[in-house]
N, C-alpha and C positions, 0 to 999 in steps of 0.2 A: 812139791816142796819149794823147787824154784819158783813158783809163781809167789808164794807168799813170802819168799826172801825178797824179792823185787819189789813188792807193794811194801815192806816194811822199811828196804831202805829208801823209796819214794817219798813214804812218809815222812823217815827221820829227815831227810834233804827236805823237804816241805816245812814242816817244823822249825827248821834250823833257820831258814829264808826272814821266816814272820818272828824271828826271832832276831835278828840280824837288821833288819825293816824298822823293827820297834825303836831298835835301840841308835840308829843313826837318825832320827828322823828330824827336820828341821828346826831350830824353837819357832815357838809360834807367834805368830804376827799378834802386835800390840794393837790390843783393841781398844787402847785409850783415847779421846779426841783429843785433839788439836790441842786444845787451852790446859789439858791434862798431860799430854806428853811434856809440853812447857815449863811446867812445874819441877822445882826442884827442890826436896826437901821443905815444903810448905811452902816454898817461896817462888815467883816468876822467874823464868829462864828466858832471856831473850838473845836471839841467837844472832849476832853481831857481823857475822862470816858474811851476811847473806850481802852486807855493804862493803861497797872497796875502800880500801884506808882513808886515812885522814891525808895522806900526803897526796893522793890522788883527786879528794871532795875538792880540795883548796884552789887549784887553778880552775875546774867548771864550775864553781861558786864564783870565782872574780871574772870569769869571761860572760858568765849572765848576768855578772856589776856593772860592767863596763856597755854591755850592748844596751841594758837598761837606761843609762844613763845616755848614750846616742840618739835612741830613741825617743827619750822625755826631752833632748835638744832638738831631735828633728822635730817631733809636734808642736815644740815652745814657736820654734822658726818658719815653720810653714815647708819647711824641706822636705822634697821625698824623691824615693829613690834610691838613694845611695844607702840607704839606712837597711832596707832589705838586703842589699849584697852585705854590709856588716854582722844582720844575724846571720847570714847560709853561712858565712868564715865561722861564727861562733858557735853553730851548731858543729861541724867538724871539728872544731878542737876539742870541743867537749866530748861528743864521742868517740874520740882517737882518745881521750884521757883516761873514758871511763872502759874502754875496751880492754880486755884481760891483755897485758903486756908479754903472755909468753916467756919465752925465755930471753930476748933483748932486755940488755943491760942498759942500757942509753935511752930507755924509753921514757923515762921522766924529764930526763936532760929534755929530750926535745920535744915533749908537751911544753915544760918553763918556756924554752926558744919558743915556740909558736904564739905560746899566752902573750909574754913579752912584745914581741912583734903585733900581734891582734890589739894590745894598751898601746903601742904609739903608733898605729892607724887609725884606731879610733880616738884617739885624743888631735892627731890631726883633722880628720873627720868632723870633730866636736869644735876644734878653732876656724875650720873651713867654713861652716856654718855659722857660727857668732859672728865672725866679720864680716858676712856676706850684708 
């Protein structure tokens, strides 16, 4: 008699497990594609996050103004040389700009200081050049 008290509370604890199982079990992964996940309420969702702000685009869009513009004086001029150490400067700010800031509070300030400093290098640069 004790054996079938053991197999019956075996079972209930068995029972009880895949009951317990059921009912915690993960939701389930979204089998939607890509262009479907996107969608939101019939209309395109585009997820914005995935670019760093606006006050961040601003200084690595004018330090690739400014090197542009060195660079269309160095070919106008016959110049070279000095024009490659201006981009390696402007690849560095630009990637100190667009790298996640952490929690430094000052980090903006001192991408502006660096941008700033990089425009009146390369704008001496650019009169070093035309006067030559």
């Amino acid at each position: 008699m004790q054996a079938t008290n053991r197999r019956e509370v075996l079972g209930d604890r068995r029972a009880g497990e895949r009951r317990t199982r059921a009912a915690v079990r993960p939701v389930e992964r979204d089998r939607r594609t890509g262009a479907d996940r996107r969608r939101v309420g019939g209309r395109r969702y585009t997820d914005w996050t995935a670019l760093p702000p606006l006050s961040r685009l601003v200084p690595a869009l004018l330090v690739v103004a400014v090197s542009l513009a060195d660079v269309a004086v160095a070919q106008a001029t016959s110049q070279r040389g000095w024009s490659v150490l201006v981009i390696v400067a402007a690849f560095a700010i630009a990637a100190y700009d667009l790298a996640n800031p952490g929690r430094w509070r000052w980090h903006l300030a001192a991408v502006w200081f660096a941008v700033g400093l990089y425009v009146m290098a390369a704008g001496v640069h650019i009169a070093a050049m035309l006067t030559k």
